[in-house]
C-alpha positions as CSV (number, residue, x, y, z in Angstrom):
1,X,293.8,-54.8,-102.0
2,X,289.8,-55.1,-102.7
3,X,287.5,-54.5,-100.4
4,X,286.1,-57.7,-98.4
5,X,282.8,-57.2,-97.5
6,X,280.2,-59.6,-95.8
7,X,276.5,-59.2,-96.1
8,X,274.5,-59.8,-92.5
9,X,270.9,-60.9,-92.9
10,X,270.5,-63.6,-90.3
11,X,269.0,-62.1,-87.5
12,X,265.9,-61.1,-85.8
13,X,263.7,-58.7,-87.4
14,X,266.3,-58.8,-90.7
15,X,264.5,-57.3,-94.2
16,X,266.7,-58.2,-97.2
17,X,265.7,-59.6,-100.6
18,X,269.2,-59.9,-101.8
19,X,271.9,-58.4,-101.8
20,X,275.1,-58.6,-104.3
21,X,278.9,-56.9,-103.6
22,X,280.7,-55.7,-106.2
23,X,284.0,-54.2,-104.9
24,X,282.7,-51.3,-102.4
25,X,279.7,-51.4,-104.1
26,X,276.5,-53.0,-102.5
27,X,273.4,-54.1,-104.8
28,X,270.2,-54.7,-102.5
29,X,266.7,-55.9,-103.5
30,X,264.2,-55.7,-101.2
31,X,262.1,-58.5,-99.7
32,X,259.1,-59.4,-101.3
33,X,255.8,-58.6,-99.5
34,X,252.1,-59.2,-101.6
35,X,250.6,-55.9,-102.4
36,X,247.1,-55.2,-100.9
37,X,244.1,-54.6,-103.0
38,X,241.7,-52.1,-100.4
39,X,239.7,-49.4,-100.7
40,X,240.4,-49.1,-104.4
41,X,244.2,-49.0,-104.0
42,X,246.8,-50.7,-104.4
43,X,249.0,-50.8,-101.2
44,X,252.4,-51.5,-101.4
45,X,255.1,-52.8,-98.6
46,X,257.8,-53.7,-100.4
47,X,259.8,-50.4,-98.7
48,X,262.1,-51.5,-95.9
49,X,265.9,-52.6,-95.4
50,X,267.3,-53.8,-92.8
51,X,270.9,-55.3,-93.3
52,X,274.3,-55.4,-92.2
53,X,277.5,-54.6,-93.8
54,X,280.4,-55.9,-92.4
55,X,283.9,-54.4,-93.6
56,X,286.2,-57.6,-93.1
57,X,289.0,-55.9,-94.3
58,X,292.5,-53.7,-92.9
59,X,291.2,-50.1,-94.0
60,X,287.7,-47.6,-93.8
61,X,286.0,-48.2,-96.7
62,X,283.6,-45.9,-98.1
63,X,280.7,-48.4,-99.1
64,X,277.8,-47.7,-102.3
65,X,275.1,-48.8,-101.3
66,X,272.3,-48.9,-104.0
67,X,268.8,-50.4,-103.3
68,X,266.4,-51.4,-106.1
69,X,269.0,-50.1,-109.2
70,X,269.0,-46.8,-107.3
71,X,270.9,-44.1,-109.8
72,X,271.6,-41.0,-107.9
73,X,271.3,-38.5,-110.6
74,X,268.1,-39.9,-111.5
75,X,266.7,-39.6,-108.1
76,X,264.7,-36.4,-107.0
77,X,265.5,-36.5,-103.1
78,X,268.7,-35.6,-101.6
79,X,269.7,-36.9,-98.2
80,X,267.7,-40.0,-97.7
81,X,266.7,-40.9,-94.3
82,X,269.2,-43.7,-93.4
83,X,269.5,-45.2,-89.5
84,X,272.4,-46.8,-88.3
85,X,273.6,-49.1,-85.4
86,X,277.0,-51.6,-84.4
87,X,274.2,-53.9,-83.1
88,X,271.1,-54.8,-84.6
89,X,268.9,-55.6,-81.3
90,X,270.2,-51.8,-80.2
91,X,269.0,-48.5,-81.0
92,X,269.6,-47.2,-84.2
93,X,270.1,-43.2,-85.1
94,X,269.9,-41.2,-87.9
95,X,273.1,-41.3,-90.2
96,X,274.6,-38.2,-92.6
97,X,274.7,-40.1,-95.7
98,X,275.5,-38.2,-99.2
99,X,273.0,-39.9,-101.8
100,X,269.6,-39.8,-103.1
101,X,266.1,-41.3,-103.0
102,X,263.0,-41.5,-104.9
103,X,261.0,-41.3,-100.8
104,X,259.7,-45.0,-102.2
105,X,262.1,-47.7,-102.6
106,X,265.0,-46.6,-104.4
107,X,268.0,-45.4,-103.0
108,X,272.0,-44.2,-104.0
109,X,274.3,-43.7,-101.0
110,X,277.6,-43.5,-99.4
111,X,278.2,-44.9,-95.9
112,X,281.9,-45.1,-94.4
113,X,282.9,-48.9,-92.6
114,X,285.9,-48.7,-90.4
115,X,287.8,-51.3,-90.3
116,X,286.7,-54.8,-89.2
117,X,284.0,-52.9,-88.7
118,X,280.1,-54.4,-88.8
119,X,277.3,-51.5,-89.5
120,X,273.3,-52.2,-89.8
121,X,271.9,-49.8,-91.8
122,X,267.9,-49.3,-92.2
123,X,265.5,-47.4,-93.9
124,X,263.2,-47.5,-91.0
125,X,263.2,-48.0,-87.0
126,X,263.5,-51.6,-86.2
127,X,262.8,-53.2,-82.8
128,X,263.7,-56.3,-82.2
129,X,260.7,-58.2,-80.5
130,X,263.0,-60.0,-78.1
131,X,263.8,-56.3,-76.8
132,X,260.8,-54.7,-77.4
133,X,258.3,-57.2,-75.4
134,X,260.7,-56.7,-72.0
135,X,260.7,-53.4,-72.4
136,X,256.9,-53.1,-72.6
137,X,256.5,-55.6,-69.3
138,X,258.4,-53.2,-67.6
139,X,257.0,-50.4,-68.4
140,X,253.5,-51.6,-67.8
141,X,254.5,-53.5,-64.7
142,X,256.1,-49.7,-63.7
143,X,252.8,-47.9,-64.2
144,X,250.5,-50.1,-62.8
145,X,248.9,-51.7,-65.5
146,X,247.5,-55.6,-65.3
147,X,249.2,-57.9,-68.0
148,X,246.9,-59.9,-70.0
149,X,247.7,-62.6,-72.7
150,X,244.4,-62.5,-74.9
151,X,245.5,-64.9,-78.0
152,X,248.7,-66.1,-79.9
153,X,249.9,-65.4,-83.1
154,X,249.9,-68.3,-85.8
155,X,253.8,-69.5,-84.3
156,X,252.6,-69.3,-81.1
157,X,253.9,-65.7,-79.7
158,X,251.8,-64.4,-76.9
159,X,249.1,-61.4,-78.1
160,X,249.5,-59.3,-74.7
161,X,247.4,-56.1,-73.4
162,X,247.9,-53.8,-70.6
163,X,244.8,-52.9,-68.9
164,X,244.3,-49.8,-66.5
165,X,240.8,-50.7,-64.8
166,X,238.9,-48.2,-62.5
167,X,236.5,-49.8,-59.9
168,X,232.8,-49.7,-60.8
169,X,230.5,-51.6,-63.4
170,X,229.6,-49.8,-66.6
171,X,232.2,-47.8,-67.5
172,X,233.3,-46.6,-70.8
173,X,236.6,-48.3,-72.3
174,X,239.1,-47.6,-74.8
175,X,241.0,-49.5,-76.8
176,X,244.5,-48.4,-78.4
177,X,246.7,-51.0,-80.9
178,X,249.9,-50.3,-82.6
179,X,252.4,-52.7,-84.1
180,X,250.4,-54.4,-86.9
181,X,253.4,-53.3,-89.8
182,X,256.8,-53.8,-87.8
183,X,258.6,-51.5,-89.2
184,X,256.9,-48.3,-88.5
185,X,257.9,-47.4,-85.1
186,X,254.3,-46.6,-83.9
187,X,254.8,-49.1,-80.8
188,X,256.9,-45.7,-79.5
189,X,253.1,-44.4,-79.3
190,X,251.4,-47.2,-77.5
191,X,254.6,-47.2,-74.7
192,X,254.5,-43.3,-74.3
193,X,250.7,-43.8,-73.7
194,X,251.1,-46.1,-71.2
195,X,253.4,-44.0,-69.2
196,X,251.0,-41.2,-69.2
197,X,248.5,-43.6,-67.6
198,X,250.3,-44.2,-65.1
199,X,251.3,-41.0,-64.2
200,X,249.3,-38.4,-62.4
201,X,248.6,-36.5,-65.4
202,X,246.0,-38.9,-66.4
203,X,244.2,-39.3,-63.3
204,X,241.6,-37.4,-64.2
205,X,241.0,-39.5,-67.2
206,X,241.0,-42.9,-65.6
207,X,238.5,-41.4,-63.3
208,X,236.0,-41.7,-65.9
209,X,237.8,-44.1,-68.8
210,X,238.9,-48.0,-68.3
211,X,241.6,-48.6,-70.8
212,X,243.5,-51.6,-72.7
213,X,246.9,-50.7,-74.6
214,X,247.8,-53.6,-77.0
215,X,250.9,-52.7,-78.6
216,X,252.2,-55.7,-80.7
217,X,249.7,-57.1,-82.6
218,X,251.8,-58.7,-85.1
219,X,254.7,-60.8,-83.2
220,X,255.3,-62.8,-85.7
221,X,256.3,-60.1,-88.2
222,X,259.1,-58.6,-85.4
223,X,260.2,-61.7,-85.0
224,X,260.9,-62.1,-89.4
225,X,261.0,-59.1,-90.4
226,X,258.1,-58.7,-92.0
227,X,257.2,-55.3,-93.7
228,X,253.3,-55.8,-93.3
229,X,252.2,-59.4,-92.9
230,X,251.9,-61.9,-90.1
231,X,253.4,-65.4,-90.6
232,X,250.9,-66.6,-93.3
233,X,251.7,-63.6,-95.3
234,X,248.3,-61.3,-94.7
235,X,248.9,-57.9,-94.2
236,X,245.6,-57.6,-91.2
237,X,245.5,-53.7,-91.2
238,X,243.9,-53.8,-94.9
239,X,242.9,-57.3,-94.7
240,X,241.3,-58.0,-91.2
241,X,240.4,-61.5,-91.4
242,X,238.7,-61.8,-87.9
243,X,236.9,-65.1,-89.2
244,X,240.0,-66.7,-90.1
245,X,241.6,-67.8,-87.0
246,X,243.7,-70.9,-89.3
247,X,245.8,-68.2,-91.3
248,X,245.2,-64.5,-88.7
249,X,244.4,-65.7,-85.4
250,X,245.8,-61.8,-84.4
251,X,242.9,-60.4,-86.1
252,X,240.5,-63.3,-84.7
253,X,241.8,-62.5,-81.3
254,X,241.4,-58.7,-80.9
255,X,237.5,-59.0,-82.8
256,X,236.7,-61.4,-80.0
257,X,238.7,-59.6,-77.3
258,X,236.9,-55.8,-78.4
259,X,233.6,-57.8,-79.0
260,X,234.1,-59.2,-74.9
261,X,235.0,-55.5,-73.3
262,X,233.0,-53.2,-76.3
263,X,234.7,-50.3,-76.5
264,X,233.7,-47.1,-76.7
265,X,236.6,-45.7,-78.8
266,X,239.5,-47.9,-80.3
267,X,242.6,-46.0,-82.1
268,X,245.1,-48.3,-84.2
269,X,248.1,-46.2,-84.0
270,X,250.2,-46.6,-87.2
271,X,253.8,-44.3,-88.5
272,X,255.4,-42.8,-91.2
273,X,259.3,-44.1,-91.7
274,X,261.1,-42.4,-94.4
275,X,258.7,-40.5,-96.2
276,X,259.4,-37.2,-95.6
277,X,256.7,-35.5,-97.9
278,X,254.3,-37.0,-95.1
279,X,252.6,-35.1,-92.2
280,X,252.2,-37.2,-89.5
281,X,248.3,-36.4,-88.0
282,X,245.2,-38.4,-87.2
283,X,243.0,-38.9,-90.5
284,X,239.8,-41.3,-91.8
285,X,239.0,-42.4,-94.9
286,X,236.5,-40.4,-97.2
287,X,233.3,-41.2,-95.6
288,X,232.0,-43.3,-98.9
289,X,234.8,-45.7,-98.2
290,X,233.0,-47.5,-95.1
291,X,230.3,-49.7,-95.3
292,X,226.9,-49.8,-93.7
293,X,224.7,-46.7,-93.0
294,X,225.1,-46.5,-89.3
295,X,229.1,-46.7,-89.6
296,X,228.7,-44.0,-92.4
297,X,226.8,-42.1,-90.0
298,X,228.9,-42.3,-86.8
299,X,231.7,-41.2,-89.1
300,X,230.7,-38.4,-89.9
């Protein structure tokens, strides 16, 4: 009897172009994000999966799954760094999956589907936004820290920050963002952070330092699956349109929210997801890349 398979795509936080079955064989594209043109580079998204497979069937299938034409024996990297989960607003973990990648956006593996079985499978961490913003309240709520809506995205999705205040006038603030490119799991940052505030180990930090944790700056994208734009499409880490509140209100909203509290120090907190060539450690660009003497100068 052949295989009956079922492809899931429809639900939050999903990133499929298409996808194709062919007996126990899966053909996936990815979804389509517009490269970036910055700093003399072309950056491209179009990187991530997130899918499920769903084994309709009376027996365990072992399931091909190849993304972008993926040919195993014509891929350099053995052991591709797969995630799993029964249920795609849960946690996902790493799966032992026999293949091959090229650590891009091609891939060639095998992944067993028990009977009646559904299994999401991702090249990445996903969060689901409708989990993720909970758990965040909580956590801040937990350590002390004053909620603060400070714009919305362009469909409307609250823009929140979690401010830990000192008493006094005049004292120095920072500012730390993270989820601008859903699926990097760099929001894992921004939550451990805000436990460590509101712990005793950083008291002798907030004795001196005010500071404002915003760690979803892109809603929007959770919410579609995005791999690096907000609803309109614009990818605001490369392309910070602060004067363009019509198509990235986000970006308009932090530039007026930093210009109101001026920090002394802002970190954008960003993450690696599959590529395993990659060191993960703070890094600028080459000073030449930034413009204006003074920034130059305060670079370096």
């Amino acid at each position: 009897m052949p295989a009956d398979l079922l492809i899931h795509s429809e639900f939050e936080g999903a990133r499929l172009g298409s996808a194709v079955v062919e007996g126990t064989t899966v053909k996936v594209e990815l979804l389509y994000d517009e490269p970036v043109v910055a700093d003399w580079k072309r950056h491209d998204y179009r990187l991530h999966f997130t899918f499920g497979i769903e084994n309709r069937g009376n027996l365990e299938e072992k399931i091909r799954v190849r993304v972008s034409g993926g040919e195993r024996d014509q891929l350099s990297y053995p052991s591709p760094l797969v995630f799993t989960s029964s249920d795609p607003y849960d946690g996902y973990s790493r799966a032992e999956v026999v293949g091959a990648t090229d650590l891009f956006n091609t891939y060639d593996f095998d992944i067993d589907i028990g009977a009646g079985q559904t299994l999401y499978l991702a090249n990445c961490l996903p969060r689901a936004l409708s989990r993720l913003q909970p758990e965040i309240d909580s956590l801040a709520m937990a350590a002390g820290a004053v909620r603060e809506v400070f714009g919305r995205s362009i469909e409307g999705r609250e823009l929140v920050a979690y401010k830990f205040i000192g008493e006094g006038d005049g004292r120095p603030l920072v500012l730390v963002s993270s989820g601008i490119h859903p699926p990097e799991p760099d929001t894992l940052a921004t939550e451990a952070l805000i436990e460590f505030l509101g712990s005793n180990a950083s008291a002798h930090l907030r004795e001196v330092f005010d500071f404002v944790i915003v760690p979803v700056m892109n809603p929007d994208g959770y919410a579609h699956g995005s791999q690096a734009g907000n609803a309109a499409g614009i990818n605001f880490y490369w392309d910070f349109r602060y004067y363009d509140r019509g198509h990235c209100p986000e970006a308009a909203a932090l530039y007026d929210y930093a210009m109101r509290m001026k920090p002394v120090l802002y970190f954008d907190f960003h993450a690696y997801t599959f590529q395993l060539r990659k060191h993960a450690s703070p890094y600028c660009k080459p000073v030449r890349r930034y413009r204006g003497d003074a920034v130059r100068k305060a670079v370096q």
